[in-house]
C-alpha positions as CSV (number, residue, x, y, z in Angstrom):
1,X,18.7,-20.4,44.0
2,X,16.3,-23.3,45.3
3,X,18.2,-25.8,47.8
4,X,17.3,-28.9,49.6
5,X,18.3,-30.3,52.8
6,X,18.2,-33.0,55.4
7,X,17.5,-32.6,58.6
8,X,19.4,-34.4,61.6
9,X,18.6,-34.3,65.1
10,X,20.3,-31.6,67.4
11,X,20.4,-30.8,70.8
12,X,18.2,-28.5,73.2
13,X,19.5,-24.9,72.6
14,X,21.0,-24.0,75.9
15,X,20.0,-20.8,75.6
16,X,16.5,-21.1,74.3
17,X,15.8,-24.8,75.6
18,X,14.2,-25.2,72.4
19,X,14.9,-28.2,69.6
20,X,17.5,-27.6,67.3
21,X,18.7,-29.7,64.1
22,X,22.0,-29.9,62.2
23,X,22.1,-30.6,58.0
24,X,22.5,-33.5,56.7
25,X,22.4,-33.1,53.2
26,X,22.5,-30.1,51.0
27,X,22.0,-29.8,47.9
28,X,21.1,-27.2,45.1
29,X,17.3,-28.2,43.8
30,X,17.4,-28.4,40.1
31,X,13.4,-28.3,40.1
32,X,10.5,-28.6,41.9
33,X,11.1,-32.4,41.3
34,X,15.1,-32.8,41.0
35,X,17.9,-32.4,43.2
36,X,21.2,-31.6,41.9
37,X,25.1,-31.6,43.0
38,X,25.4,-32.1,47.3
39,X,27.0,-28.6,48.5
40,X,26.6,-29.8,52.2
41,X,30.8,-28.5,52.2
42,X,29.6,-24.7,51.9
43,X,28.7,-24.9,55.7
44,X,29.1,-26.4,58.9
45,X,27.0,-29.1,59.3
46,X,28.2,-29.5,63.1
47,X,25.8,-26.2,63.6
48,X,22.6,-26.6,65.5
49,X,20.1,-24.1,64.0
50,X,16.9,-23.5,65.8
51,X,14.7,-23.2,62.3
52,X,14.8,-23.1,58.6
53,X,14.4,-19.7,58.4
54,X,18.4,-19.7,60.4
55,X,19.3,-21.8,57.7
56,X,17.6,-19.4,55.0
57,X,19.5,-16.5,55.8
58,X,22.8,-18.5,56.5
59,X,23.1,-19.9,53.5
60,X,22.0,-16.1,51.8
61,X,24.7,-14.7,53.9
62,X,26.9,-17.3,53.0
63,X,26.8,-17.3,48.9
64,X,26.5,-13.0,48.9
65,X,23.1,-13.6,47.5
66,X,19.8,-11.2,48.8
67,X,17.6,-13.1,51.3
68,X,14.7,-13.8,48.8
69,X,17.0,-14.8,46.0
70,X,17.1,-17.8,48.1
71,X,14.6,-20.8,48.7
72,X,14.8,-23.6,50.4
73,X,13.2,-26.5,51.3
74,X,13.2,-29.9,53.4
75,X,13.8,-33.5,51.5
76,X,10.6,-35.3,51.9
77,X,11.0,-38.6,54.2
78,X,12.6,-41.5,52.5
């Protein structure tokens, strides 16, 4: 499963002091080109994650899928 998502600005990780950012928008990529349905309700989009690759194996963890059955990717600027 390919998703997309935007990226808000977080806060400085307490614990890390390093940047974090919260979702904006998710949504299931329907190609390389196209993005599909928004399914920014299947998590909290209060969270502050510290990288994509949080986000990747939330969102794995999440759906009961394997790690590399999912992709994800950032929404180019608008």
């Amino acid at each position: 499963m390919m998703f997309e998502y935007t990226r808000r600005r977080g806060v400085r990780s307490p614990v890390t002091d390093a940047p974090t950012f919260r979702v904006g928008r998710l949504a299931r990529a329907k190609s390389a080109t196209e993005t599909g349905a928004d399914l920014s309700n299947l998590i909290d989009r209060s969270y502050n994650y510290h990288s994509p690759r949080e986000l990747h194996w939330h969102l794995a963890e999440r759906l009961g899928l394997a790690p590399n059955a999912v992709v994800i990717r950032e929404a180019a600027a608008a």
